[in-house]
C-alpha positions in Angstrom: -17.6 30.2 15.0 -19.9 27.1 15.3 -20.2 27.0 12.1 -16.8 26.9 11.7 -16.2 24.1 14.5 -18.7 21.8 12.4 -17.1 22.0 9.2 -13.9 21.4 10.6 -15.3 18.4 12.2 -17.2 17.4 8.7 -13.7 17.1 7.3 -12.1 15.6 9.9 -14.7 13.0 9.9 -14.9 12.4 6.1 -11.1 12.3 6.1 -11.1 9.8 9.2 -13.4 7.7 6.7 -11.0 6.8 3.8 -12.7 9.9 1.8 -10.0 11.6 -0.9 -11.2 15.2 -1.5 -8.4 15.5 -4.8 -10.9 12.9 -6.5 -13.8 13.7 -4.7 -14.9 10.4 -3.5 -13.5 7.3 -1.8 -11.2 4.9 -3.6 -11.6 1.6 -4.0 -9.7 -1.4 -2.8 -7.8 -1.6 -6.2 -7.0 2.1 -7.0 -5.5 1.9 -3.6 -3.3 -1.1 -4.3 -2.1 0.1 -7.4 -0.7 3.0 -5.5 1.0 0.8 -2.7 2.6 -1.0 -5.5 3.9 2.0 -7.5 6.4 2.6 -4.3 8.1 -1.0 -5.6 8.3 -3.0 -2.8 7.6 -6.4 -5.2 10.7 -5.4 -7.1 13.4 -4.5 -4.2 11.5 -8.1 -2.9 12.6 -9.8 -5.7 16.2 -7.7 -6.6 17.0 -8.6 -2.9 16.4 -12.5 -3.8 18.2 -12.8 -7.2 21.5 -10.9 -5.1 21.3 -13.8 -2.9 20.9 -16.7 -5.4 17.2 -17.6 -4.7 16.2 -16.8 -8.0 17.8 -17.1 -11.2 16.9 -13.3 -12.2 15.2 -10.6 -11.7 11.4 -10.9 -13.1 10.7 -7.6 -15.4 7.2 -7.1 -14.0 6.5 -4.1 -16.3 4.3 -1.9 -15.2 1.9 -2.1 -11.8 -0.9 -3.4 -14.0 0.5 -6.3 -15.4 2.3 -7.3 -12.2 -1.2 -7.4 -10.8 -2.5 -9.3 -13.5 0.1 -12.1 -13.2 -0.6 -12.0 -9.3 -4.4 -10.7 -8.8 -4.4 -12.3 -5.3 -0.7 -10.7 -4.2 -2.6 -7.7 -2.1 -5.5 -6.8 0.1 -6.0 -3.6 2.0 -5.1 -5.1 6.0 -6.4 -2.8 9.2 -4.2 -0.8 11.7 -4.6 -3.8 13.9 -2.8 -6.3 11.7 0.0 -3.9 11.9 2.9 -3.2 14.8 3.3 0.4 13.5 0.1 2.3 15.0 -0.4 5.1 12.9 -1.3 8.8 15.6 -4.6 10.0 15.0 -4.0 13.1 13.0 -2.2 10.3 10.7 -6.1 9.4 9.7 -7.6 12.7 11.0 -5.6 14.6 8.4 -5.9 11.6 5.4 -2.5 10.7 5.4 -3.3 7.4 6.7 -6.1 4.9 4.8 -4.6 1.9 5.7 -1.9 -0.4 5.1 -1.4 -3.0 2.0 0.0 -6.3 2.3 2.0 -7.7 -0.7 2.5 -10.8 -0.8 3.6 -13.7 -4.0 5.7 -16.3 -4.7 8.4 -16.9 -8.1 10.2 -19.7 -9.3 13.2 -20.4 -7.2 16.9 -21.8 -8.8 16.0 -25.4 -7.4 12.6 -25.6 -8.9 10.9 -24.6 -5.6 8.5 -21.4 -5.2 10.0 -18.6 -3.6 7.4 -16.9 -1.3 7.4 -13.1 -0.7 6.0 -11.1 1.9 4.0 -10.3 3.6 5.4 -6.6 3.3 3.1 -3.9 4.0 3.0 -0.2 2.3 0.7 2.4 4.1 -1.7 4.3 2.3 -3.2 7.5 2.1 -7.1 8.4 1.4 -5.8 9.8 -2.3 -3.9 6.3 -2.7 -0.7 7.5 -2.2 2.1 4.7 -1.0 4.0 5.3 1.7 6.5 3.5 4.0 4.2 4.5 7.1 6.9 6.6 8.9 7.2 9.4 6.5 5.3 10.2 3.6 7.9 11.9 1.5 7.2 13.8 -1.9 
């Protein structure tokens, strides 16, 4: 029974940590902003500005690699505290909750002027995972 209690605190702790047991070890900063940025949230961004004239059109950023090339300072992985939307305990306790990434560039607006974006913020989970922060979803 003890034995039991400490394991179950051993995970708890390790997943309390950032620690993804799927990979066996503790992502970095860039594995975890890759997966913020596969939910999208640079391309609604940008859809959103083109429907309302902003931006002459809709930039194809390919795929999340080259959209971080052409912007490598667009994210960094921000605290709970930076963020209006605690996340419960269990959120972290369980590994659903890392941490959340905030997005932010600018594109060339219609009146030669820089269109900023962001900050918007994706949660993450330990494994990377990108998530909304309400509702993880499949």
């Amino acid at each position: 029974m003890l034995l039991s209690f400490f394991a179950v605190t051993a995970i708890i702790s390790a997943n309390i940590s950032g620690y993804c047991f799927e990979e066996h070890r503790y992502l970095s900063d860039e594995e975890l902003i890759h997966g913020a940025l596969s939910r999208g949230p640079h391309i609604s961004s940008a859809r959103r500005a083109f429907e309302r004239g902003k931006i002459p059109h809709v930039p194809s950023f390919g795929s999340t690699d080259a959209f971080y090339e052409a912007f490598p300072d667009c994210c960094e992985i921000v605290g709970e505290e930076d963020q209006k939307n605690r996340q419960p305990f269990w959120r972290k306790a369980v590994g659903d909750f890392r941490g959340y990434v905030s997005i932010s560039f600018e594109l060339d607006g219609v009146k030669d002027e820089k269109v900023a974006f962001g900050p918007r913020y994706v949660a993450v989970t330990n494994c990377g995972k990108g998530w909304n922060g309400v509702s993880i979803g499949k």
